[in-house]
Steps between C-alpha positions, in 0.01 A plus 500: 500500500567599827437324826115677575402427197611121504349492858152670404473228148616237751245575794241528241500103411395465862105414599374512853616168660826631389517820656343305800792265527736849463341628802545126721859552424542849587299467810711238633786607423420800661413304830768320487752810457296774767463184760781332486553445859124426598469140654194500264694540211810310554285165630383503118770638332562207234135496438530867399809450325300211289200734417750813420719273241205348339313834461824648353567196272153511337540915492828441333354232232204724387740780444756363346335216305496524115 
């Protein structure tokens, strides 16, 4: 089994909130990597960080989980 194939049986366990919580994290992220240096951004940074772990961990737990 190669890696697409593990990916496309994995991603297919997910339902919408999941894919939801996928796209918090990556959005996020994102803002936090492309604005780095914005006031905005770095006044909330540890809020960020929070939301970006805890989307990742529950990302993480529905993929890997038995």
């Amino acid at each position: 089994m190669n890696l697409f194939t593990w990916g496309e049986k994995k991603i297919q366990s997910f339902n919408i909130w999941d894919f939801a919580v996928f796209k918090v994290y990556l959005f996020f992220l994102g803002m936090m990597a492309g604005a780095y240096f914005s006031s905005f951004v770095l006044s909330y940074f540890w809020d960020f960080t929070i939301l970006v772990v805890a989307s990742l961990a529950w990302i993480l737990y529905k993929i890997f989980r038995v």
